[in-house]
PDB file of N, CA, C and O in Angstrom:
ATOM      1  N   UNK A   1       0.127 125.533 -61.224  1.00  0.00           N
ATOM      2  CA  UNK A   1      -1.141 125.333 -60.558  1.00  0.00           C
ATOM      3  C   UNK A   1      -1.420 126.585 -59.723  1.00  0.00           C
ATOM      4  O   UNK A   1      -0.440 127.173 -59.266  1.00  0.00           O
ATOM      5  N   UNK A   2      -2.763 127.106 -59.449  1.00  0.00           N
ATOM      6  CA  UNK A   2      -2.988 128.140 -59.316  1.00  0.00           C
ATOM      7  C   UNK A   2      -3.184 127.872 -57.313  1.00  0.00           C
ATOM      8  O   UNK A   2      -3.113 126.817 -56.682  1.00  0.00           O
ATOM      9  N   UNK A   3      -3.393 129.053 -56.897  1.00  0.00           N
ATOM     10  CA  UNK A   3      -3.383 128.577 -55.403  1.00  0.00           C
ATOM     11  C   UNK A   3      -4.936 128.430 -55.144  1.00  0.00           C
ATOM     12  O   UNK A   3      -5.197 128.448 -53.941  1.00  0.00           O
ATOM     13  N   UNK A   4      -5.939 128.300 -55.907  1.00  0.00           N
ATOM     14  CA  UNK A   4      -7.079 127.779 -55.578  1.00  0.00           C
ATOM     15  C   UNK A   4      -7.319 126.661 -55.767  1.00  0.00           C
ATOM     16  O   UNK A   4      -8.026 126.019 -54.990  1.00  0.00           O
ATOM     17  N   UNK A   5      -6.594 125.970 -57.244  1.00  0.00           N
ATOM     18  CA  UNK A   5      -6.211 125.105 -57.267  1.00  0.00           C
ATOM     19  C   UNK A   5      -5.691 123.823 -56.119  1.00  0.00           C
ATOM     20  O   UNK A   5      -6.105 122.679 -55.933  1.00  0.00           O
ATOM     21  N   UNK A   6      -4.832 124.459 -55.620  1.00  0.00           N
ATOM     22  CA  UNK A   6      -4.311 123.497 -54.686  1.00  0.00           C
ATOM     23  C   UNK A   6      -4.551 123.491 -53.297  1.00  0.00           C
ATOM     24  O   UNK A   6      -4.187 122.624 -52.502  1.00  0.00           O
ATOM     25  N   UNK A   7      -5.333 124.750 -53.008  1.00  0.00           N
ATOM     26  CA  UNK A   7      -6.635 124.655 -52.032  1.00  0.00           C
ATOM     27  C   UNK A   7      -7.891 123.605 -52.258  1.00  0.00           C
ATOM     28  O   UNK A   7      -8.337 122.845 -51.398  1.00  0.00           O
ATOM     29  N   UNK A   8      -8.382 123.752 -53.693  1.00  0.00           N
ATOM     30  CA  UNK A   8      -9.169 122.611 -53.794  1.00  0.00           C
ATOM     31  C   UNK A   8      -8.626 121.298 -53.773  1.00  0.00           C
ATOM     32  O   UNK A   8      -9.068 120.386 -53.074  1.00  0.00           O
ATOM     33  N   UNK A   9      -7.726 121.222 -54.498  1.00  0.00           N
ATOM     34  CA  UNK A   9      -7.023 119.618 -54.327  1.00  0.00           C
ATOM     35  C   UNK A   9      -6.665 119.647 -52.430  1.00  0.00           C
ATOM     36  O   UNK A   9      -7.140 118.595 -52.000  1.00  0.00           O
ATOM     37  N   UNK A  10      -6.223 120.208 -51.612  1.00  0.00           N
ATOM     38  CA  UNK A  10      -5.616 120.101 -50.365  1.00  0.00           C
ATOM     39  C   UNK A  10      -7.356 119.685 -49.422  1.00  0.00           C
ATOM     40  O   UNK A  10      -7.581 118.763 -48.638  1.00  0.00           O
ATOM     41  N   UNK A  11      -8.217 120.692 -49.882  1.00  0.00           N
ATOM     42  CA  UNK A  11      -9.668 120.543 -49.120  1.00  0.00           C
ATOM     43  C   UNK A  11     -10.315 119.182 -49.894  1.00  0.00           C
ATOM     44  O   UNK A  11     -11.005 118.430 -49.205  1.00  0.00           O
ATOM     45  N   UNK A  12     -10.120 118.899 -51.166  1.00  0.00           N
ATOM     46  CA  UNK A  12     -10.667 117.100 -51.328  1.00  0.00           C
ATOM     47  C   UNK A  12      -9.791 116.407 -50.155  1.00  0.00           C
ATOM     48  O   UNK A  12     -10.264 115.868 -49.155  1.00  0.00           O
ATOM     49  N   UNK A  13      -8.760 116.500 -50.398  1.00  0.00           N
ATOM     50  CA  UNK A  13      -7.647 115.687 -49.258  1.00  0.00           C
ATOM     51  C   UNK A  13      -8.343 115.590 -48.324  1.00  0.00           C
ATOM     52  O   UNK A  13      -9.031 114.575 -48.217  1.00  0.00           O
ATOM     53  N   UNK A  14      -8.390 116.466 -47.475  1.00  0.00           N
ATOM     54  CA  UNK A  14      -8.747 116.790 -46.093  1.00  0.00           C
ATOM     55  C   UNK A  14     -10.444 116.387 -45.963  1.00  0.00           C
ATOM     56  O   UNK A  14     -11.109 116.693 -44.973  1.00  0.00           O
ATOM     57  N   UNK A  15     -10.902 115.774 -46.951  1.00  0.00           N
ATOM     58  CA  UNK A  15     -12.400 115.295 -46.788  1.00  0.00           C
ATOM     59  C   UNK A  15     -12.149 114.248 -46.942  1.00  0.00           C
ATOM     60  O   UNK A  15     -12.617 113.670 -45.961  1.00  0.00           O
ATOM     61  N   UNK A  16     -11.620 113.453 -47.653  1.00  0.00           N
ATOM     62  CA  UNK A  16     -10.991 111.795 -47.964  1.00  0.00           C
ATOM     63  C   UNK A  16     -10.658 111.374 -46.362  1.00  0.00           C
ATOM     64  O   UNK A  16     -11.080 110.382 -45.767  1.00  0.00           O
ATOM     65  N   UNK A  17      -9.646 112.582 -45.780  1.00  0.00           N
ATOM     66  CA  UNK A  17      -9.487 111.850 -44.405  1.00  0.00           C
ATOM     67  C   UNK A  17     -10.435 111.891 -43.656  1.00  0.00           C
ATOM     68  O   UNK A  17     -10.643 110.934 -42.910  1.00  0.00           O
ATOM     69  N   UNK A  18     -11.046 112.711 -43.652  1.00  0.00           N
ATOM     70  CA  UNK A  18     -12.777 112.782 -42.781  1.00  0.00           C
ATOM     71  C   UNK A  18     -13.472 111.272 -43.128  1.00  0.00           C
ATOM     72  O   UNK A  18     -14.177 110.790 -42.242  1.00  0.00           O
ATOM     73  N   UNK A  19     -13.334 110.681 -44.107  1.00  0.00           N
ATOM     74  CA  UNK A  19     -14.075 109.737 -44.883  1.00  0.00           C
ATOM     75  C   UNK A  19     -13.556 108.472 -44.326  1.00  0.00           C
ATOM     76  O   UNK A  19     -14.149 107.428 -44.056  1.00  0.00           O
ATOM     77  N   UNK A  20     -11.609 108.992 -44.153  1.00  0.00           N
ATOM     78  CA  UNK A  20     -11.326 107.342 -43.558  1.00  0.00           C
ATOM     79  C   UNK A  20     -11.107 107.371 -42.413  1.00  0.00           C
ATOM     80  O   UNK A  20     -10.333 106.527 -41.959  1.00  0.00           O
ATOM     81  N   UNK A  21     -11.757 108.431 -41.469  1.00  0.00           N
ATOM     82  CA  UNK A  21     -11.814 108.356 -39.678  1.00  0.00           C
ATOM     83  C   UNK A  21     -13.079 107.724 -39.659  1.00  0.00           C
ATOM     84  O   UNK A  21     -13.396 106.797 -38.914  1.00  0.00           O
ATOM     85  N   UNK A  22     -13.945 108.390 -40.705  1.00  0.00           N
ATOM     86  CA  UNK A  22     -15.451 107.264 -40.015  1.00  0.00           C
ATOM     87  C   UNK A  22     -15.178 106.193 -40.367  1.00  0.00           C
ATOM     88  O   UNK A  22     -16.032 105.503 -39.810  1.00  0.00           O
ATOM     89  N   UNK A  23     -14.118 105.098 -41.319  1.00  0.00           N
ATOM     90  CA  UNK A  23     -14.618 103.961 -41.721  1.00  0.00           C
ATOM     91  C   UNK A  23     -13.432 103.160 -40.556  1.00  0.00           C
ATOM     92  O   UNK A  23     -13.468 101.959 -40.290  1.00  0.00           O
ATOM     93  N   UNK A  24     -12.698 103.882 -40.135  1.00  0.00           N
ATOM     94  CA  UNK A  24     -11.438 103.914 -38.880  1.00  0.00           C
ATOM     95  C   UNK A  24     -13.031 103.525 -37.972  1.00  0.00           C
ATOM     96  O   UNK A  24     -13.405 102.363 -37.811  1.00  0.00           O
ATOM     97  N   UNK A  25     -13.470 104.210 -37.684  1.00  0.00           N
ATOM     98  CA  UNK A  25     -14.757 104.550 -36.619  1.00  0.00           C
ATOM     99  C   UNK A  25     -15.553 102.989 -36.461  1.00  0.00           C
ATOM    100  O   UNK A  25     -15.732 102.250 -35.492  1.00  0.00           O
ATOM    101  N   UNK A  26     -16.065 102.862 -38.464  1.00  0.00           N
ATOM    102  CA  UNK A  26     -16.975 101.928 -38.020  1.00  0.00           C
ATOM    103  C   UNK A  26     -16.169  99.962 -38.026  1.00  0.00           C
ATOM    104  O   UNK A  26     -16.539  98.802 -37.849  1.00  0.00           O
ATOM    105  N   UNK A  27     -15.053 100.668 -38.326  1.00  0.00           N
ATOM    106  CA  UNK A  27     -14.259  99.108 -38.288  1.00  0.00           C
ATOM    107  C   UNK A  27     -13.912  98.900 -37.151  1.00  0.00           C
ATOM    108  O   UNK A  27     -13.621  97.706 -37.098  1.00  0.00           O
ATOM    109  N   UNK A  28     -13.738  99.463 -35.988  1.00  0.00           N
ATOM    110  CA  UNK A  28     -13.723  99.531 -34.363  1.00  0.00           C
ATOM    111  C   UNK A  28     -14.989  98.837 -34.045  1.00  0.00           C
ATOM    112  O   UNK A  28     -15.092  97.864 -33.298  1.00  0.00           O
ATOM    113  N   UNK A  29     -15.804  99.344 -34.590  1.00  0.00           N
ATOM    114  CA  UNK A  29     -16.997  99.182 -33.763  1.00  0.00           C
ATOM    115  C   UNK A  29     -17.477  97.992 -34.236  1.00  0.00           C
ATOM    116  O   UNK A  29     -18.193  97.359 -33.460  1.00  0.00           O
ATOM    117  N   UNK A  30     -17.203  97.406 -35.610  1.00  0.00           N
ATOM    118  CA  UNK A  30     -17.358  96.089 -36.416  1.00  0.00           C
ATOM    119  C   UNK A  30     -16.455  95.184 -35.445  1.00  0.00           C
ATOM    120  O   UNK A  30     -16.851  94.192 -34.832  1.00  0.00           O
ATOM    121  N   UNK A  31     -15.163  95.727 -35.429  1.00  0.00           N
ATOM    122  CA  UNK A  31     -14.379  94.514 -34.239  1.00  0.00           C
ATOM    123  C   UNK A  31     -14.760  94.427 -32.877  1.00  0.00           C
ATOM    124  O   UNK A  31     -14.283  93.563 -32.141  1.00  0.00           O
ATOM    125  N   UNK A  32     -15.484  95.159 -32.541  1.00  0.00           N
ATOM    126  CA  UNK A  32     -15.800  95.410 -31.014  1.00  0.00           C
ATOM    127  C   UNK A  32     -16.893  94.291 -31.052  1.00  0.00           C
ATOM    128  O   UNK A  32     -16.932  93.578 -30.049  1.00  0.00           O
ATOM    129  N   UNK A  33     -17.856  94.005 -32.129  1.00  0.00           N
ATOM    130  CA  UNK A  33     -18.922  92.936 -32.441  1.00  0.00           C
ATOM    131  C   UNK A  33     -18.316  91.458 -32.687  1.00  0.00           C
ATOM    132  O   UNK A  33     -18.694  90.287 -32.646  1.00  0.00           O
ATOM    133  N   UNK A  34     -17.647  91.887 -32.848  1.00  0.00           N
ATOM    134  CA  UNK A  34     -16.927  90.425 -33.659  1.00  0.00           C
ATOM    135  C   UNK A  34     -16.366  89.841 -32.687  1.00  0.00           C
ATOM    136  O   UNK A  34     -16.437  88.623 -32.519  1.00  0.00           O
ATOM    137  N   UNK A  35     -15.629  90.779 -31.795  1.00  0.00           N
ATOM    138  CA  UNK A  35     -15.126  89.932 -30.478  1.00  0.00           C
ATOM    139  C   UNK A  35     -16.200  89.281 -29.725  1.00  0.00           C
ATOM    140  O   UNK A  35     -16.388  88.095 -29.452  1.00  0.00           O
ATOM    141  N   UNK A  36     -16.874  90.368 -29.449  1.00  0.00           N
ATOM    142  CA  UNK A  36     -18.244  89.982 -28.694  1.00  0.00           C
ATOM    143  C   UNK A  36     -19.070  88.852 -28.921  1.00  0.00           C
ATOM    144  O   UNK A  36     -19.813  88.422 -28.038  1.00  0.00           O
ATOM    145  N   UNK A  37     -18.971  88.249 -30.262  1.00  0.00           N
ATOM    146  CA  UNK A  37     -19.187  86.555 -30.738  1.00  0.00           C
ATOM    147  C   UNK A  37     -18.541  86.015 -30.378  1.00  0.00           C
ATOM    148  O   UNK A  37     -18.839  85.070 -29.648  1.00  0.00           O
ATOM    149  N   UNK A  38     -17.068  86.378 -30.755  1.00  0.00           N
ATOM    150  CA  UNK A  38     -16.363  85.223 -29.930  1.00  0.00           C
ATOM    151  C   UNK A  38     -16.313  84.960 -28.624  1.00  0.00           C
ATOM    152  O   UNK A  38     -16.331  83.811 -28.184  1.00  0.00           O
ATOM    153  N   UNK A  39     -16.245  85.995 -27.913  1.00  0.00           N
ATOM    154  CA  UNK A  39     -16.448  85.923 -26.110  1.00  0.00           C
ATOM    155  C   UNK A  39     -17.392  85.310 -26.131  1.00  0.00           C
ATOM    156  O   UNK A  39     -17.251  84.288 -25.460  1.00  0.00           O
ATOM    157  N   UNK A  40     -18.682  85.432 -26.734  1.00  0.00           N
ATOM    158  CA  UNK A  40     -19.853  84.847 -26.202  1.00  0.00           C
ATOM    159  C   UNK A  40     -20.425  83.154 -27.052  1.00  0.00           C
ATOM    160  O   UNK A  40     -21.431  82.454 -26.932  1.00  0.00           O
ATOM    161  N   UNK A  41     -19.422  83.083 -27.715  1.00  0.00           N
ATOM    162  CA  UNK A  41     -19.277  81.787 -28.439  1.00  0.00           C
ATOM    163  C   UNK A  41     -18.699  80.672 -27.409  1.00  0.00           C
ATOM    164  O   UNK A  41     -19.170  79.615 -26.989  1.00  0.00           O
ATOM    165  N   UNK A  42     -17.524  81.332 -27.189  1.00  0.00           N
ATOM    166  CA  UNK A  42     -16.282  80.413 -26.171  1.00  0.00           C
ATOM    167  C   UNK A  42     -16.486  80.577 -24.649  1.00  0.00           C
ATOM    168  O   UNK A  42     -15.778  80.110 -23.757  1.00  0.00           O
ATOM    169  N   UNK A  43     -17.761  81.448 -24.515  1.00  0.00           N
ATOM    170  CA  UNK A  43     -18.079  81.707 -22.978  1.00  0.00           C
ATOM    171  C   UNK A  43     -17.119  82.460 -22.260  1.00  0.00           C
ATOM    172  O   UNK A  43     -16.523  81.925 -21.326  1.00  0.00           O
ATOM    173  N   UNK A  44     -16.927  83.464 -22.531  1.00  0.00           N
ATOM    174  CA  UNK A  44     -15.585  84.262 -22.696  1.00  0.00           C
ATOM    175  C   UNK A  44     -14.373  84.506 -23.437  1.00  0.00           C
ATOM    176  O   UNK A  44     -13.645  85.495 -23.352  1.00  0.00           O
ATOM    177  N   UNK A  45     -14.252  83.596 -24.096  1.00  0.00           N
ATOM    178  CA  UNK A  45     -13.754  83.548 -24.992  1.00  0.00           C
ATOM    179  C   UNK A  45     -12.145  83.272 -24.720  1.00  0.00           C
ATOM    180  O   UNK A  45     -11.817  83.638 -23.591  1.00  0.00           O
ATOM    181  N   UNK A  46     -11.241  82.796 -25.380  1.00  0.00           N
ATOM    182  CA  UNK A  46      -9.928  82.407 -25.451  1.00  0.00           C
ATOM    183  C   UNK A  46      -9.051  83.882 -25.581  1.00  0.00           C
ATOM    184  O   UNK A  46      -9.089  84.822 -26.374  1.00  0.00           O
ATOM    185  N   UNK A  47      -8.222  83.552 -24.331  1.00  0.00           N
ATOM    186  CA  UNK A  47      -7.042  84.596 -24.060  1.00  0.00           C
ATOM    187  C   UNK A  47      -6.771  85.235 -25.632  1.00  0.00           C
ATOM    188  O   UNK A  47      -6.990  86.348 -26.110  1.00  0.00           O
ATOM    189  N   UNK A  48      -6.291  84.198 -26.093  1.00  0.00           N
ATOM    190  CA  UNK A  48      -5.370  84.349 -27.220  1.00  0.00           C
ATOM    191  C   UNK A  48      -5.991  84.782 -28.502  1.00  0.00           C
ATOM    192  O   UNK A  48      -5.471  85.338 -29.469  1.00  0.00           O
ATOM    193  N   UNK A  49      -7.618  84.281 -28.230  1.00  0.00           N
ATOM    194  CA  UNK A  49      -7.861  85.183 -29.482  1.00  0.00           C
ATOM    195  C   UNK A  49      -8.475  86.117 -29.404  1.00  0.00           C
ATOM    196  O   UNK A  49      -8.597  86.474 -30.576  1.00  0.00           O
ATOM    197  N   UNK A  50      -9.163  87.055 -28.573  1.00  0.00           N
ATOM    198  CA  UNK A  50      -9.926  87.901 -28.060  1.00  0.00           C
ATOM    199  C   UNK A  50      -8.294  88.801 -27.636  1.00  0.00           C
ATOM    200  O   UNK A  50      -8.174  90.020 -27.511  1.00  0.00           O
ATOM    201  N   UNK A  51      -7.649  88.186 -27.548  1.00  0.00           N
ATOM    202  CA  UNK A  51      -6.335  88.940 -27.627  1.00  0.00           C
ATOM    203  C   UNK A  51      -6.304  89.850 -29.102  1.00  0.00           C
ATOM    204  O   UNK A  51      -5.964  91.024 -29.251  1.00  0.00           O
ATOM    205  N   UNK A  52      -6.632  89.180 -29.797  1.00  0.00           N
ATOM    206  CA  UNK A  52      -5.748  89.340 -31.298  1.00  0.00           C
ATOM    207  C   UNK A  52      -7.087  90.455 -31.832  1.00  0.00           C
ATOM    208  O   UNK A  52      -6.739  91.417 -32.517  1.00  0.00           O
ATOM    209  N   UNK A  53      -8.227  90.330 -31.580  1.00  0.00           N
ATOM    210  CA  UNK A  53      -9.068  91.211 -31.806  1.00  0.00           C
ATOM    211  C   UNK A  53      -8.714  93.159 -30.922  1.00  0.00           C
ATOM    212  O   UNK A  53      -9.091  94.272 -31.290  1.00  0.00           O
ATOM    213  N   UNK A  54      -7.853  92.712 -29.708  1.00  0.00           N
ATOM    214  CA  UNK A  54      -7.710  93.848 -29.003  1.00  0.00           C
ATOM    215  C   UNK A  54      -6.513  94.529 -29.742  1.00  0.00           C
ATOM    216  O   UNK A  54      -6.356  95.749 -29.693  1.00  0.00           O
ATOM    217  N   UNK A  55      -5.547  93.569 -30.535  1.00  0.00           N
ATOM    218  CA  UNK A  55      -4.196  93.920 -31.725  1.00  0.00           C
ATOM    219  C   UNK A  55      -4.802  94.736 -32.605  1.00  0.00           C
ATOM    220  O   UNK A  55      -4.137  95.686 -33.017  1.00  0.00           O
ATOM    221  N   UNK A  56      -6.222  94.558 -33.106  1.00  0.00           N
ATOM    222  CA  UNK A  56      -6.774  95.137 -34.536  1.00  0.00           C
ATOM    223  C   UNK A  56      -7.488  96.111 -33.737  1.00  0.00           C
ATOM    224  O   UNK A  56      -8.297  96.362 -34.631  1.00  0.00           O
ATOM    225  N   UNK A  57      -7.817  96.784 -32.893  1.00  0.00           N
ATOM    226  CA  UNK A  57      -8.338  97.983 -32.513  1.00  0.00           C
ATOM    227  C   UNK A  57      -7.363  98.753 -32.143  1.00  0.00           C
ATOM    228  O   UNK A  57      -7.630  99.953 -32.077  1.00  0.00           O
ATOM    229  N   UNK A  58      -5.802  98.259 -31.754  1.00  0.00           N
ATOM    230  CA  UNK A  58      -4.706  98.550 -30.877  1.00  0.00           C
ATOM    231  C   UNK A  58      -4.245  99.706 -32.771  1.00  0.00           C
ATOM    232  O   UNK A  58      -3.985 100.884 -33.015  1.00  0.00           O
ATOM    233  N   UNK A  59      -4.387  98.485 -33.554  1.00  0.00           N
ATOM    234  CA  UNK A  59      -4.122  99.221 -35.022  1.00  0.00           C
ATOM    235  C   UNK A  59      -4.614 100.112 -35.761  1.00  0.00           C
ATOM    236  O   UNK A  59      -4.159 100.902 -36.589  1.00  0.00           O
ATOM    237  N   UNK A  60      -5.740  99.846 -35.292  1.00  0.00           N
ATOM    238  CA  UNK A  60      -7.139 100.992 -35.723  1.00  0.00           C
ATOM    239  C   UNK A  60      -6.997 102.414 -35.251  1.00  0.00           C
ATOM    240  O   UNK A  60      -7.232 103.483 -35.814  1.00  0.00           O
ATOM    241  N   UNK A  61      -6.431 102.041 -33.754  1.00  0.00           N
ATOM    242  CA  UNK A  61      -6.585 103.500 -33.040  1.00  0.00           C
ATOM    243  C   UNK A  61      -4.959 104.224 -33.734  1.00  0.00           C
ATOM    244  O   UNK A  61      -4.968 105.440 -33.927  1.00  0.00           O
ATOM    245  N   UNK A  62      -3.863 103.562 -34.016  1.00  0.00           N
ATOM    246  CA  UNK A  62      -3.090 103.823 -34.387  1.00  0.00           C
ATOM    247  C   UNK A  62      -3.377 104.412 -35.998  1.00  0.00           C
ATOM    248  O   UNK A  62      -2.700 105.364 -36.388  1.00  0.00           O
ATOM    249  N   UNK A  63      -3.919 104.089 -36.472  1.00  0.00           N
ATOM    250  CA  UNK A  63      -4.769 104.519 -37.897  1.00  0.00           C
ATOM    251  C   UNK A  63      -5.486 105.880 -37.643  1.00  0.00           C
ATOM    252  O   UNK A  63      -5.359 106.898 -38.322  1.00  0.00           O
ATOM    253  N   UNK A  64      -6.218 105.718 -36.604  1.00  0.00           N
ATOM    254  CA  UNK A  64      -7.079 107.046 -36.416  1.00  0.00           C
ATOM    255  C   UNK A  64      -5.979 108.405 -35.790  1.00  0.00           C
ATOM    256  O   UNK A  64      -6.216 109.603 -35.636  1.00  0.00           O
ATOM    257  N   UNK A  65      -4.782 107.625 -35.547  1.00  0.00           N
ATOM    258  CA  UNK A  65      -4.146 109.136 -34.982  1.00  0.00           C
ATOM    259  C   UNK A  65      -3.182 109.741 -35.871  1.00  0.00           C
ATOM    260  O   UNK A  65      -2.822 110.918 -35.870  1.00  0.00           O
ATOM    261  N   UNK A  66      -2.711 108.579 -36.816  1.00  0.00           N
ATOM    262  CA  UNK A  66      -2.457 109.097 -38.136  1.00  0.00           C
ATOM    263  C   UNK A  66      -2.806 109.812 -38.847  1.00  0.00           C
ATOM    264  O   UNK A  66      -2.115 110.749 -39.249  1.00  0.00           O
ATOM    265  N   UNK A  67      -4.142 109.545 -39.257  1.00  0.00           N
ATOM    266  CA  UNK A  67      -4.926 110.058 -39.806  1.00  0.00           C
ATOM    267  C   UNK A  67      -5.066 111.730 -39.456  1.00  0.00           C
ATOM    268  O   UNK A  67      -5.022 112.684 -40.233  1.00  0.00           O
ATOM    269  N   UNK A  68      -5.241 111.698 -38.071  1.00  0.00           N
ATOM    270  CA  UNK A  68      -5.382 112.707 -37.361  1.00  0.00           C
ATOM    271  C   UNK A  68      -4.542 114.030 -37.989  1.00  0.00           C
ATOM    272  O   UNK A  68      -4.809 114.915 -38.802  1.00  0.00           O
ATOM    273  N   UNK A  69      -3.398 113.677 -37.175  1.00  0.00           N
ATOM    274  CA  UNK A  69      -2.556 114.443 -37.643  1.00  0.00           C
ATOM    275  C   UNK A  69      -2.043 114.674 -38.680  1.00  0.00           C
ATOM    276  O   UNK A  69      -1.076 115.429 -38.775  1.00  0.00           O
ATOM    277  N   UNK A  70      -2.607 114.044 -39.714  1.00  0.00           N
ATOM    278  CA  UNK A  70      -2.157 114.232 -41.610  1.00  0.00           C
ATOM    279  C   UNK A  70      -3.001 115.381 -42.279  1.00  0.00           C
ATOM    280  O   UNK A  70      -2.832 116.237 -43.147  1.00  0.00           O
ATOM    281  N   UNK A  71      -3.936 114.984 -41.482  1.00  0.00           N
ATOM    282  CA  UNK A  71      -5.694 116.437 -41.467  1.00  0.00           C
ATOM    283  C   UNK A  71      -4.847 117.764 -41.120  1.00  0.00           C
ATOM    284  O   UNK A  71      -4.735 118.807 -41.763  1.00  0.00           O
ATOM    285  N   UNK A  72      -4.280 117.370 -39.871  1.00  0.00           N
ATOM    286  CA  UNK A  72      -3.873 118.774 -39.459  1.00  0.00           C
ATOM    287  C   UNK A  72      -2.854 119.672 -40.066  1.00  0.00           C
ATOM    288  O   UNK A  72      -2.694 120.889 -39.972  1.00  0.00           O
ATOM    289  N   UNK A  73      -1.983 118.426 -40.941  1.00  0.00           N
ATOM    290  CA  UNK A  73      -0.947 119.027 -41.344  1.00  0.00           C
ATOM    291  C   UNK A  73      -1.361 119.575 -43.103  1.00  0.00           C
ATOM    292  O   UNK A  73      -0.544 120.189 -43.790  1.00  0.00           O
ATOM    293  N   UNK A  74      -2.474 119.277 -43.490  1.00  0.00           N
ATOM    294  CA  UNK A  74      -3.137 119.574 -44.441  1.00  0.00           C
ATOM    295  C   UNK A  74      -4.010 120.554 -44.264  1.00  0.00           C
ATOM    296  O   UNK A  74      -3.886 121.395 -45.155  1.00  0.00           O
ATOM    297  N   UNK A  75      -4.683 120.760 -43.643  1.00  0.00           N
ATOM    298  CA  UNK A  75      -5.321 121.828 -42.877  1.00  0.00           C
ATOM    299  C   UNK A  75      -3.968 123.155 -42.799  1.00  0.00           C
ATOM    300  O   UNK A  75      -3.863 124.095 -43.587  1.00  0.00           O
ATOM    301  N   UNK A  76      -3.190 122.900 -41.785  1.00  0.00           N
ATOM    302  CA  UNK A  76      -1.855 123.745 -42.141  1.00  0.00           C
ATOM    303  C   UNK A  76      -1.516 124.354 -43.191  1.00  0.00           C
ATOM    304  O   UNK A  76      -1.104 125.512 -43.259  1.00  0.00           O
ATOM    305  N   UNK A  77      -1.726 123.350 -44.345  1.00  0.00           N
ATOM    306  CA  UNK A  77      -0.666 123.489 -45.530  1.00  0.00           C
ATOM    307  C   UNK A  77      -1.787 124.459 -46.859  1.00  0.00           C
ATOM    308  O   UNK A  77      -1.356 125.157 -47.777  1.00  0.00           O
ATOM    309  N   UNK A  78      -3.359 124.153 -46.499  1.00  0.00           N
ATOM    310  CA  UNK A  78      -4.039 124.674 -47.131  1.00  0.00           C
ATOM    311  C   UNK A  78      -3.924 126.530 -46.584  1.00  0.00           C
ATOM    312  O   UNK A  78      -3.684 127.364 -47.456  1.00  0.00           O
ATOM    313  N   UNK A  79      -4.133 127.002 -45.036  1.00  0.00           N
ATOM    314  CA  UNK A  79      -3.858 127.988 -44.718  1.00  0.00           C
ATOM    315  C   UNK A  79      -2.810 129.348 -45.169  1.00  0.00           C
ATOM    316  O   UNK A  79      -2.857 130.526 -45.524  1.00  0.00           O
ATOM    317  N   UNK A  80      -1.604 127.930 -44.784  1.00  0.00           N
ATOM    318  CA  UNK A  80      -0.328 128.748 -45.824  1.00  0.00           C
ATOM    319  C   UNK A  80      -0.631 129.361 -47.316  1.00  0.00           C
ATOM    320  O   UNK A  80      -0.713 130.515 -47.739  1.00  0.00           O
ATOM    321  N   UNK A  81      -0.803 127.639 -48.122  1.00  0.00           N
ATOM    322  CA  UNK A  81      -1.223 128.241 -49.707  1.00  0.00           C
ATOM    323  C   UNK A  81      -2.366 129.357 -49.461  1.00  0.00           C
ATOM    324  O   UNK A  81      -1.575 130.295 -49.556  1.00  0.00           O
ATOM    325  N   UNK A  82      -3.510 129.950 -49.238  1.00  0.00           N
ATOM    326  CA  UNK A  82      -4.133 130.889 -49.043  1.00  0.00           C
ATOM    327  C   UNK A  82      -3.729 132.093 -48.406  1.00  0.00           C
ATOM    328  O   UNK A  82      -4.242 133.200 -48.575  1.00  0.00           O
ATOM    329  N   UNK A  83      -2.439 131.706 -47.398  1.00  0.00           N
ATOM    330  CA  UNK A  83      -1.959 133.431 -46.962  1.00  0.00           C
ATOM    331  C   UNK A  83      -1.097 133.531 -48.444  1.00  0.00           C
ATOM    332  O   UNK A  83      -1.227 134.626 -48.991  1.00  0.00           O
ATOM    333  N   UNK A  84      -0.338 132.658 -49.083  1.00  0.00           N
ATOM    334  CA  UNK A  84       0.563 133.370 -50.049  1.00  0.00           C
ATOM    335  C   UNK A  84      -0.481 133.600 -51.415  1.00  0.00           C
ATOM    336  O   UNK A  84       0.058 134.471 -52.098  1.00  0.00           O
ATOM    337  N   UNK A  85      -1.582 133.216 -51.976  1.00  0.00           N
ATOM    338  CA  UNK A  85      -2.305 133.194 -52.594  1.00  0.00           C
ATOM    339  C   UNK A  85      -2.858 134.981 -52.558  1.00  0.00           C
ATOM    340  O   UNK A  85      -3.415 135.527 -53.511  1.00  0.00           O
ATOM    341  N   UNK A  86      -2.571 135.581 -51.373  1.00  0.00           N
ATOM    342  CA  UNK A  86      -3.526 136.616 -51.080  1.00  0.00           C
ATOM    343  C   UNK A  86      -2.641 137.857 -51.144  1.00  0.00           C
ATOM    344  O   UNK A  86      -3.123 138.971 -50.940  1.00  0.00           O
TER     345      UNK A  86
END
């Protein structure tokens, strides 16, 4: 495989993760609604389950920093292949 090659395959990568920080993004913001029914269903809603909604953003954000740093290390790895490419 050629090193443009695997610059292009490394830069699709690195857009896929761009792709799953916004859906990281809008599933936060989908649970942030969803609680917000329930709080306002239960009149604040129950400890325990307005709990369990704060677990799935607790996971989300853990998703988004993953993510994070997989970019970076791809980002990295595309740089390299292009200094030895050159």
């Amino acid at each position: 495989m050629s090193t443009a090659q695997i610059v292009a395959q490394l830069s699709a990568a690195s857009q896929k993760l761009d792709e799953i920080e916004q859906r990281v993004r809008a599933a936060v913001e989908e649970t942030n609604a969803a609680r917000g029914l329930v709080a306002s269903a239960l009149e604040g809603g129950s400890g325990q389950l307005t709990g369990m909604f704060d677990r799935i953003r607790e996971a989300l954000g853990q998703a988004s920093s993953v993510t994070g740093v997989t970019k970076e290390h791809v980002q990295a790895t595309i740089a390299k292949a292009q200094a030895l490419g050159n």
